[in-house]
C-alpha positions in Angstrom: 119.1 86.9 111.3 116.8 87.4 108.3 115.5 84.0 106.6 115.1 83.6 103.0 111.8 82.6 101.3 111.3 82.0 97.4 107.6 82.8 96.1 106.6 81.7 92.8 103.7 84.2 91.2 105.2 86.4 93.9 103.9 89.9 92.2 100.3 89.8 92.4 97.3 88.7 94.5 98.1 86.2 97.3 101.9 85.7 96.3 102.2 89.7 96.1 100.7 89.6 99.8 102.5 87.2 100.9 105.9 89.2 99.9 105.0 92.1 101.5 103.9 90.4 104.8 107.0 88.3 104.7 109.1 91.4 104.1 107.9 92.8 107.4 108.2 90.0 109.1 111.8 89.9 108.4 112.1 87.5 105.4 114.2 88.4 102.6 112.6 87.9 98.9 112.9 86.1 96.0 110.4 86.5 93.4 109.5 84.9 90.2 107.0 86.1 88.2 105.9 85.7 84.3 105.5 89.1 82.3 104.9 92.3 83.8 107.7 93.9 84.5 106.8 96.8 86.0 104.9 95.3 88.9 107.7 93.7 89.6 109.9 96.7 90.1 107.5 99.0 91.6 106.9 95.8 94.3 110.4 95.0 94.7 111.4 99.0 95.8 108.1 98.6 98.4 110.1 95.7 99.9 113.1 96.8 100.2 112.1 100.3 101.7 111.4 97.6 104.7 114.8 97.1 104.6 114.7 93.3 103.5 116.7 92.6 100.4 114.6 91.2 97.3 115.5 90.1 93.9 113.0 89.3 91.0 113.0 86.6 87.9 110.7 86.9 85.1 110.0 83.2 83.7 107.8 80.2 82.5 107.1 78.0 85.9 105.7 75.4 83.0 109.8 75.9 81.7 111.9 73.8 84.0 115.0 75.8 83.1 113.0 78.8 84.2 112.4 77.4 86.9 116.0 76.3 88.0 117.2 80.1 86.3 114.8 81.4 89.6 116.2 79.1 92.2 119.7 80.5 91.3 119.3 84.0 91.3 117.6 83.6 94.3 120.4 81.7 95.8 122.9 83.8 94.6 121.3 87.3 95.8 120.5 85.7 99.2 122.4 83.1 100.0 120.5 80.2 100.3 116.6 79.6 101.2 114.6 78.5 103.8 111.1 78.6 102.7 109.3 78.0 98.8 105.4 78.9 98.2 104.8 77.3 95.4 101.6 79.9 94.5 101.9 80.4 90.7 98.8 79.8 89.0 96.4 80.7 86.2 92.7 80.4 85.2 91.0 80.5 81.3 87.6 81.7 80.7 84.6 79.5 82.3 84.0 77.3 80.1 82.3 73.6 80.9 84.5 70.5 79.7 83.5 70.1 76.7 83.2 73.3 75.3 87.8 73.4 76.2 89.7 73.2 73.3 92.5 70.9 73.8 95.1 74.4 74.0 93.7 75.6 77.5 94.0 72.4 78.8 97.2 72.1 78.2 97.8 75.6 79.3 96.0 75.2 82.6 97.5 71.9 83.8 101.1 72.7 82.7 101.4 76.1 84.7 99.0 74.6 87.5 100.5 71.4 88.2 103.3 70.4 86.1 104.4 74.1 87.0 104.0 73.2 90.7 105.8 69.9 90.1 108.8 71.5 88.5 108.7 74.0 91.6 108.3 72.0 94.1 111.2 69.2 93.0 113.1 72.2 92.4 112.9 73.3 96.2 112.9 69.8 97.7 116.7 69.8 95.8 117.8 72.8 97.9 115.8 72.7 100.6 116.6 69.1 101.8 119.3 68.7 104.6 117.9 72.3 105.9 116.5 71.5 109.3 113.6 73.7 109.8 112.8 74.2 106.2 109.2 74.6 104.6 107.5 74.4 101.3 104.2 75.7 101.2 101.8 74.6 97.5 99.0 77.2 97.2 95.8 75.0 96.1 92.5 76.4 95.8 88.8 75.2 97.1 88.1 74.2 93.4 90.1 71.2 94.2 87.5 70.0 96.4 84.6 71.7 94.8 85.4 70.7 91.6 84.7 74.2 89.9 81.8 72.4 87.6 80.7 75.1 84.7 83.6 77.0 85.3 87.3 75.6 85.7 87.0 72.4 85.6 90.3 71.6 84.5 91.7 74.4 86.9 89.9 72.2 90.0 91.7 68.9 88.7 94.9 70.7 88.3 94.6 71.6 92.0 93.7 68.4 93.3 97.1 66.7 92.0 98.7 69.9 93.8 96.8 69.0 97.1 98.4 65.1 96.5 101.6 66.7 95.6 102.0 68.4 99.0 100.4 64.9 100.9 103.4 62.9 99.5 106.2 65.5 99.7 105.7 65.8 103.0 106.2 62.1 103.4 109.2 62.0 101.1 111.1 65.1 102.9 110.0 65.1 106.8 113.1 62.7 107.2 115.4 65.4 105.3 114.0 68.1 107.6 111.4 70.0 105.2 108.1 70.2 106.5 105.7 70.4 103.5 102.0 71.6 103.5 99.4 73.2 101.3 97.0 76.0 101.7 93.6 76.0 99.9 92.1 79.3 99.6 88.4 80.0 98.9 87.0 83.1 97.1 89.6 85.3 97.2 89.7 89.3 95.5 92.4 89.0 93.5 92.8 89.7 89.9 93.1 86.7 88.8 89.0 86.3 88.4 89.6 89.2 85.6 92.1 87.0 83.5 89.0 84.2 83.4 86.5 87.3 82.3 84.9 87.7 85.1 86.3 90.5 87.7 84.0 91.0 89.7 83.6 87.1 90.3 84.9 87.1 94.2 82.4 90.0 95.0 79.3 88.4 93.1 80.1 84.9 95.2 81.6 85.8 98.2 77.8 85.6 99.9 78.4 81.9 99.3 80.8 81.8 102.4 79.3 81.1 105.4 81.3 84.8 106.5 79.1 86.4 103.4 82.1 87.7 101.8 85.3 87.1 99.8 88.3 86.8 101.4 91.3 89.1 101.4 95.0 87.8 100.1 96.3 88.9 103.3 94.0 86.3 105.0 95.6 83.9 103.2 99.3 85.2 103.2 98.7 85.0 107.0 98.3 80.9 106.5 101.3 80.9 104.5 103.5 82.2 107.0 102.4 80.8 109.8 102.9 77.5 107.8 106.4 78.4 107.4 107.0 79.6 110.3 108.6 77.7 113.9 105.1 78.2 115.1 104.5 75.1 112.7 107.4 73.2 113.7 104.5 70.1 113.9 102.0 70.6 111.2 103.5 68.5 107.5 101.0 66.6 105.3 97.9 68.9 105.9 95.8 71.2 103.7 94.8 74.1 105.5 91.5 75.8 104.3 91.2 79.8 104.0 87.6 79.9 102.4 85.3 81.5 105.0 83.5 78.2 105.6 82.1 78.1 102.0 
């Protein structure tokens, strides 16, 4: 029997991986994503020429009711759910503190955390009572860097994700949801290109003690072994996909 995993951000970079991976692994999709449709579509028929069914819901994760609109769709096409990355996320332009105007802060911290909050008590609603169940949050190596010059509200943003996960996992072991959260290091996605810098992975992936950015695959690869029976033992833990840097 399939299982049913939600991804949040689930059309590009590490969420888009993580579809496809999950797809051939035998999961059946949900997908929210915020604006292109296109990439949604062209993903979705990829998937389902696997064989596994997948739906997609554009929306806001900083909208609760967007939020909730994606949980129910996702319910409704599949049946239920056994597994939520929470992975949407966004970066502005480097910029040091106190050169941010007070718009991309807000921005930043409500699609990176408040958007992860929103998410993740979303999923902890349906997911309780489901023995076996498993929420992955998709932090970042800001979070413990702190992204100085660059994104520091971005790193911040991540760090309450990281503590989000940390007490989840308290709150739900009891209610059979194993909760856990993935930091990934330089990884060649495109979301370097939405902060203006694109080729940002490749210019810094030296910095890793493997000399070179990471793939999203290497880090889809986390997430579903995080969701996975494989884990049946691993809740409260942030699990690091940065090459050593």
């Amino acid at each position: 029997m399939r299982k049913r995993m939600l991804i949040t951000g689930g059309t590009r970079g590490i969420g888009r991986a993580t579809a496809l991976m999950a797809a051939a692994r035998g999961w059946d999709l949900a997908l929210g994503y915020r604006g292109d449709d296109a990439a949604a579509e062209a993903l979705l028929a990829e998937i389902r020429s696997t064989g596994a069914r997948a739906v997609a819901q554009p929306g806001d994760v900083s909208d609760p009711d967007a939020v909730a609109a994606l949980f129910e769709r996702a319910e409704q096409a599949l049946g239920g759910l056994e597994a939520v990355v929470v992975n949407a996320g966004i970066v502005a332009p480097a910029s040091p503190l106190a050169g941010a105007d007070t718009g991309r802060l807000k921005r930043v911290i409500e699609v990176n955390l408040l958007g992860a909050l929103f998410t993740a008590r979303e999923a902890a609603r349906r997911l309780a009572g489901r023995e076996g169940a498993a929420m992955v949050l998709v932090s970042s190596t800001a979070a413990r860097l702190g992204a100085g010059g660059e994104y520091v509200d971005y790193a911040a943003a991540k760090a309450g994700v990281e503590t989000l996960a940390l007490g989840l996992a308290k709150e739900l072991a009891g209610q059979g949801v194993r909760v856990n959260a993935v930091r990934p290091g330089l990884i060649d996605t495109d979301i370097h290109a939405s902060g203006g810098r694109p080729d940002r992975a490749q210019a810094l992936g030296h910095l890793a003690a493997l000399g070179r950015p990471g793939r999203p695959d290497e880090v889809a690869e986390m997430i579903l072994w995080l969701c996975s029976s494989a884990a049946s033992y691993v809740t409260g833990a942030v699990m690091e996909v940065s090459g050593g840097r």
